[in-house]
C-alpha positions in Angstrom: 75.1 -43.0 -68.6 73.0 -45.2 -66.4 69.9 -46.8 -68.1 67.3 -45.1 -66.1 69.3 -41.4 -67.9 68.5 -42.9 -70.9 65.0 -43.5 -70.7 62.7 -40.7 -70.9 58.7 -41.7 -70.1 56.3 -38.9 -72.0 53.8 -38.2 -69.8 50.8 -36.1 -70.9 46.6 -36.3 -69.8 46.0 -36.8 -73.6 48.5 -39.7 -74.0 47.2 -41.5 -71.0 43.5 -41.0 -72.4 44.8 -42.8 -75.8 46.8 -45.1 -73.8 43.6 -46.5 -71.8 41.9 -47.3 -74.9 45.1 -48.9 -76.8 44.9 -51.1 -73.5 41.1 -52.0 -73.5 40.9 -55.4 -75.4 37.7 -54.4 -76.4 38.4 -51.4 -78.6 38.0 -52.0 -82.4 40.7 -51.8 -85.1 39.7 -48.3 -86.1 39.7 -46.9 -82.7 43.1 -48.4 -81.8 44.8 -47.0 -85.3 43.3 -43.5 -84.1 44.6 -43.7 -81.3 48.3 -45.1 -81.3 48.6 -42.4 -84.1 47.8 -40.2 -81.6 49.5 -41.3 -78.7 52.7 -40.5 -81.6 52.1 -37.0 -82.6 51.7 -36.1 -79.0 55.0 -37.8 -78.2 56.8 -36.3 -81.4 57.1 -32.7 -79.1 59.2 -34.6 -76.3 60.8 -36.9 -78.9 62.4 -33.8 -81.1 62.4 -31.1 -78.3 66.5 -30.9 -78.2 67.0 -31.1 -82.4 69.5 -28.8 -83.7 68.0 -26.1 -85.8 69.6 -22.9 -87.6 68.4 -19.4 -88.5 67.9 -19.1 -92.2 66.3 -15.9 -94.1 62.6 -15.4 -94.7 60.6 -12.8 -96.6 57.2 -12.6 -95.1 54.5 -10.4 -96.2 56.2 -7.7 -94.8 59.8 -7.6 -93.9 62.5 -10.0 -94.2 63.2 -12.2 -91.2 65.4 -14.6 -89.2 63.4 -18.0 -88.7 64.7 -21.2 -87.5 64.5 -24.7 -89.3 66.1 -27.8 -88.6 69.9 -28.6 -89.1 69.4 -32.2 -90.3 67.0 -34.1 -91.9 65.3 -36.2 -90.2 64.6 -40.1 -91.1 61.7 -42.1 -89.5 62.2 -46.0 -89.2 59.7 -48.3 -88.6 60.3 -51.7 -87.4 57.8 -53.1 -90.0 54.9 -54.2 -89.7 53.8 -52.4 -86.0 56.1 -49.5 -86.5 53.9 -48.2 -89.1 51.4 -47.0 -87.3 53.3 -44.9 -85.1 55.2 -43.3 -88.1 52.0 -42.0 -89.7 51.8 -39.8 -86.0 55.1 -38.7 -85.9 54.6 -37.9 -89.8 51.7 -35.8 -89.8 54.3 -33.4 -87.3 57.2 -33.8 -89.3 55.9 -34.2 -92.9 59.0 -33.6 -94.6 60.6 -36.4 -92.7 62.1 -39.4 -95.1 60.7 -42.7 -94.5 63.3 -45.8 -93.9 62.2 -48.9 -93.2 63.7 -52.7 -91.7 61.6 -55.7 -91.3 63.0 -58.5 -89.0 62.5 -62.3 -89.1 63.5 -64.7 -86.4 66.7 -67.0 -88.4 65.2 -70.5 -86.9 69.1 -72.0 -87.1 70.5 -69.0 -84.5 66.8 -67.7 -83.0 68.5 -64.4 -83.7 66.6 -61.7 -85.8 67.5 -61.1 -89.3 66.5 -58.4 -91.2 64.5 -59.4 -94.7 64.2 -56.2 -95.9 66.0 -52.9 -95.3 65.6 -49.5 -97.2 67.7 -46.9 -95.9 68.4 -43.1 -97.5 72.5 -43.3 -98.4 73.1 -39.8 -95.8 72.4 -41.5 -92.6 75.4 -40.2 -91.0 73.9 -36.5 -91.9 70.5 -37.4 -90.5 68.6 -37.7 -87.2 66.8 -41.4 -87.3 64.3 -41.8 -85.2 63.7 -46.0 -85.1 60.0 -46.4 -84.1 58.7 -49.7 -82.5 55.5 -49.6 -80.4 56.7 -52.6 -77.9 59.8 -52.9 -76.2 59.5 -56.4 -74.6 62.7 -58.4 -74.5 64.4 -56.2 -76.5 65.4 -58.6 -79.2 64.1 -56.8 -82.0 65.0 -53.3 -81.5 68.5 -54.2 -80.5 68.5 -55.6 -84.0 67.3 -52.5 -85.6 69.7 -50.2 -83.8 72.3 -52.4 -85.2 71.8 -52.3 -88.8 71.0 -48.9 -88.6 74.6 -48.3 -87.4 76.2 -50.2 -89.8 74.1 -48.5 -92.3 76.3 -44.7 -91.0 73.3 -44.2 -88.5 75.3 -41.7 -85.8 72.3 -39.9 -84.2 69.5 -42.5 -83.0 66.5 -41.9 -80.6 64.3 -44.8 -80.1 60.0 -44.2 -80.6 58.4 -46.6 -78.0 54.7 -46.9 -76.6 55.2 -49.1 -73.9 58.0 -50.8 -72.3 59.5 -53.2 -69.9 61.9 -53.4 -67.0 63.9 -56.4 -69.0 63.5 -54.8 -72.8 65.0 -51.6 -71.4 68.4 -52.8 -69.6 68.7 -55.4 -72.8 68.3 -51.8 -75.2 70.7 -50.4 -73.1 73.5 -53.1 -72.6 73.6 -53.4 -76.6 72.8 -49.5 -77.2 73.6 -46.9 -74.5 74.3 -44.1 -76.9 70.3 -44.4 -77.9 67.8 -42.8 -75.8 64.9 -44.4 -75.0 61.1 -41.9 -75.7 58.2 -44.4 -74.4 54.5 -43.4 -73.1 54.7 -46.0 -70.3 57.4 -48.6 -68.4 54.9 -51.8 -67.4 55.3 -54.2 -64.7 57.3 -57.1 -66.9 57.3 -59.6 -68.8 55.4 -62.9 -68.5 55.9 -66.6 -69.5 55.1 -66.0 -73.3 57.1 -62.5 -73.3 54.8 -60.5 -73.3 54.5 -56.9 -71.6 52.1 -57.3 -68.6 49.6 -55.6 -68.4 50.5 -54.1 -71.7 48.0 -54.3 -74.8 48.7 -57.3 -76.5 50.6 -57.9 -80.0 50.4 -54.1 -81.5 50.4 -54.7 -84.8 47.6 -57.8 -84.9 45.6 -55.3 -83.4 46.8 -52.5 -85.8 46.2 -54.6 -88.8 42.8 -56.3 -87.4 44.8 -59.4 -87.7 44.4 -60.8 -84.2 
């Protein structure tokens, strides 16, 4: 499977309204938490469209009924600390969905990223893990994430992804082609400080009011 199969841009009027202001360096804090949670429960639809689901036995009001629910649970991870936002989105449409969570430091001896903190239910294996980043620049981090979710019995992975890059995608997929790829938009690149161009700046400064 070639990158570009693997990658699936979610394309709706309504994202692309909440995208425009994520993007505007002059909208506040508030505005930009609105709206990148959102951006996620419009995206939660496309992300979750193919999930297995079974018929199980319902008594309504008036009869008793065949009614599908999912097969699996289903696990959100956010890449802590932008991630979060995102998962509150794709939480409000999947409220029974279990929250994991990783946070990743750069290890200044290998420049790799480590993880300082992972919590992850014990039935990954049984699950369907959605890992949810809002940036996909060089890939470094996600990559990371995908991997310690693996080792952690992770089998069924799609990655959450506001806006992405030529270079974080073919990284993502040279470490992870198993994973597909849900993102709102695929910028232009990256520039000399690696970030995505145009893209919105650093997600979760601008989550947190931190920039």
């Amino acid at each position: 499977m070639s990158s570009a199969e693997c990658v699936t841009v979610v394309s709706h009027p309504l994202i692309g309204r909440s995208l425009t202001v994520l993007r505007d360096h002059a909208t506040a804090c508030a505005s930009f938490r609105e709206h990148l949670r959102l951006v996620a429960r419009l995206m939660t639809f496309s992300v979750t469209q193919d999930l297995a689901v079974e018929q199980v036995t319902v008594t309504t009001p008036l009869e008793v009924t065949q009614s599908p629910q999912l097969r699996r649970p289903v696990v959100l991870v956010p890449i802590l600390r932008a991630g979060m936002g995102m998962a509150d989105g794709l939480q409000d449409m999947i409220p029974d969905a279990r929250v994991a969570h990783i946070g990743l430091a750069r290890d200044e001896e290998t420049l790799q990223p480590k993880a300082y903190y992972q919590r992850f239910p014990k039935d990954l294996d049984q699950s369907d893990v959605l890992l949810i980043d809002p940036m996909l620049a060089t890939g470094g981090s996600s990559i990371a994430a995908a991997k310690f979710l693996k080792e952690a019995g992770a089998k069924a992975i799609r990655f959450v992804n506001l806006v992405s890059c030529p270079e974080g995608l073919k990284a993502f997929h040279e470490a992870h082609p198993d994973i597909p790829v849900f993102t709102a938009a695929v910028d232009n690149g990256l520039n000399e400080r690696a970030y995505i161009v145009p893209g919105l700046g650093d997600a979760g400064d601008r989550f947190y009011g931190t920039d």
